[in-house]
N, C-alpha and C positions, 0 to 999 in steps of 0.2 A: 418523583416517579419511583415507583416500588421498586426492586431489583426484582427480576425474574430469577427462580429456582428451578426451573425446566429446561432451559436451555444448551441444546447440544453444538457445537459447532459443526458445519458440513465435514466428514471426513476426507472430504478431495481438498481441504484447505489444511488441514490439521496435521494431516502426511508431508506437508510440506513445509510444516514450520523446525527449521534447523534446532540446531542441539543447545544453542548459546542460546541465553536471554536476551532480549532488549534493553533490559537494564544495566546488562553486562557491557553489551553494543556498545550504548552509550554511556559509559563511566558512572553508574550508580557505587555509592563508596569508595571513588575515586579520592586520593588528599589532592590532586595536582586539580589545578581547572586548566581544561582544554575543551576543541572544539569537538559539538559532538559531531559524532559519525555517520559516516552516511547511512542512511535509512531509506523507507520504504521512498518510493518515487523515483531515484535515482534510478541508474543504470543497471538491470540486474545485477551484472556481473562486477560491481561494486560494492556488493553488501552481502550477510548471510543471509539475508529475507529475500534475498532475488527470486529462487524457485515462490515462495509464495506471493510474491509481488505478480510474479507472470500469470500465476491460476488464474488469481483475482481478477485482473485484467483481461484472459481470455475467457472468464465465466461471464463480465460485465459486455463482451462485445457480444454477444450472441443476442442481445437484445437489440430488436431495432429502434428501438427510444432513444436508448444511449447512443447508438450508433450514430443517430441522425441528430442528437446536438455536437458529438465532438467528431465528427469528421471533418476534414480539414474545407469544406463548403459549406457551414451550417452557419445559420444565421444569427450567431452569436459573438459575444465579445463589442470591445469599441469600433464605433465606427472609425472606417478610415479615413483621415485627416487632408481635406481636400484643400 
C-alpha cells in the first residue's frame, strides 16, 4: 500500500498526545531488558497516553455501530458455556 502524503491527524487527538514518546514509554535504547510499560488500553491514569486514550474512546462511542457491538449486551464474543 502506498504511504499517504496528505494526511492530517484530527487536532482533538493531537492536543492530547503527551510530551514523552512512546518509544521513550517503552524503553527504546534501553541497555537493560524489562517489561514494557503500560500503554494504550490500560487504565488511564496509568500511562502518559491516558488523556489520549479517553478522546479516542469518547469520539468511538458516539457512534451507534460501535456502541451496539461492545456494550455489555451485544451479541458478541463466545458463547456461554452450558
Amino acid at each position: 500500500m502506498a504511504k499517504r502524503t496528505d494526511y492530517t491527524p484530527d487536532p482533538r487527538f493531537v492536543e492530547k498526545f503527551p510530551a514523552v514518546s512512546g518509544n521513550t514509554v517503552n524503553g527504546l535504547g534501553e541497555d537493560r531488558l524489562r517489561r514494557a510499560s503500560p500503554f494504550f488500553w490500560h487504565q488511564p491514569h496509568l500511562h502518559a497516553f491516558g488523556d489520549l486514550q479517553q478522546a479516542v474512546t469518547d469520539y468511538h462511542r458516539q457512534s451507534e455501530a460501535v456502541c451496539a457491538v461492545y456494550t455489555p449486551t451485544a451479541d458478541r464474543g463466545p458463547r456461554p458455556i452450558e
